[in-house]
N, C-alpha and C positions, 0 to 999 in steps of 0.2 A: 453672423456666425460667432458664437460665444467662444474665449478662448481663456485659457489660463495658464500663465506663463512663471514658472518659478525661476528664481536664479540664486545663486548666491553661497552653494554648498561647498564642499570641499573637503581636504584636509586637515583637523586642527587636532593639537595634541590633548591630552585630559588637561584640563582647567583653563580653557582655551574658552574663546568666545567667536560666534558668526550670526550675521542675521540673513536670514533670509527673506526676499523677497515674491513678490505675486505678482504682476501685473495683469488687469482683466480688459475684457474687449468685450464686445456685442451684445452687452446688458446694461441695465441699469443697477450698475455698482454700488451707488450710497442706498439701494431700495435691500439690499440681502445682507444675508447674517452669510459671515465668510470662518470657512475653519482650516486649519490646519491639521495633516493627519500621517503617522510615519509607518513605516512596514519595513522591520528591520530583519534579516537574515534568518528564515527561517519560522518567523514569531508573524504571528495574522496583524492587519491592519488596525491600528490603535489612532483613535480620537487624542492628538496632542493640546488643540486649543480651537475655543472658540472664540468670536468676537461678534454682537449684534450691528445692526447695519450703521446706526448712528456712533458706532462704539461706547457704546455707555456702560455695557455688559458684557466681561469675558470671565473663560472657565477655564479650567485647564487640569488635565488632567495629575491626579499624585505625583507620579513620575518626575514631572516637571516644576509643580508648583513652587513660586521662591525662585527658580532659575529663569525659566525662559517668559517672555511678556511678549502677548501680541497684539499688533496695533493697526490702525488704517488710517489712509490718507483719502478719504475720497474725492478732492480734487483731482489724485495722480491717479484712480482706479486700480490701487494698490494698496495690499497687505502684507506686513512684515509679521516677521515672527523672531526675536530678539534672542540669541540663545547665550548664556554664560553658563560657567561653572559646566564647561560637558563633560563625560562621562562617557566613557566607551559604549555603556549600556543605549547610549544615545545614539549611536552607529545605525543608520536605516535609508533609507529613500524618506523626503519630505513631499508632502503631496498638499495642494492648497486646492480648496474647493467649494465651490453655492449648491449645498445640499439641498436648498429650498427652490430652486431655479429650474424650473418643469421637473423632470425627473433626478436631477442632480447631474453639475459638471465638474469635473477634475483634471487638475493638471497631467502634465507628463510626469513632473517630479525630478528633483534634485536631491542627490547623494551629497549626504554627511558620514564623513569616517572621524573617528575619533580613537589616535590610536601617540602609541608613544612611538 
């Protein structure tokens, strides 16, 4: 049973920093490309970062670039996503996911506010 478990959201004022975390279950974690993806208040589901299976390869969208960096550990079957420099605009549910893993799985997702 594949699972994907975020954690790590919260509260944080503008120029504030969180990272958030992924942990995965029921797959073989080091074999997929893992992304991270936000859906904030109103505004459709936005591609925030990707990262390939071995990490060699990430992208990430304008919004973000320069601030957030994400990374994996695949001994621990987890992926972070490093956030600085936040920005209100940055306010949304965080969503981590193996787009390539049969049909695609995703987490529950973990709320980030960013507010004064």
């Amino acid at each position: 049973q594949v699972e994907l478990v975020e954690s790590g959201g919260g509260l944080m004022q503008p120029g504030g920093s969180l990272r958030l975390s992924c942990e995965a279950s029921g797959f073989t974690f080091r074999k997929y490309r893992m992304e991270w993806y936000r859906q904030g208040p109103g505004k459709e589901r936005e591609l925030v970062a990707g990262i390939t299976s071995t990490g060699g390869i990430t992208n990430y969208a304008d919004s973000v670039k320069g601030r957030f960096t994400i990374s994996r550990d695949n001994a621990k079957n987890t992926v972070y996503l490093q956030m600085n420099s936040l920005k209100p605009e940055d306010t949304a549910v965080y969503y981590c996911g193996a787009p390539y893993l049969s049909t695609g799985y995703w987490g529950q997702g973990t709320q980030v506010t960013v507010s004064s």
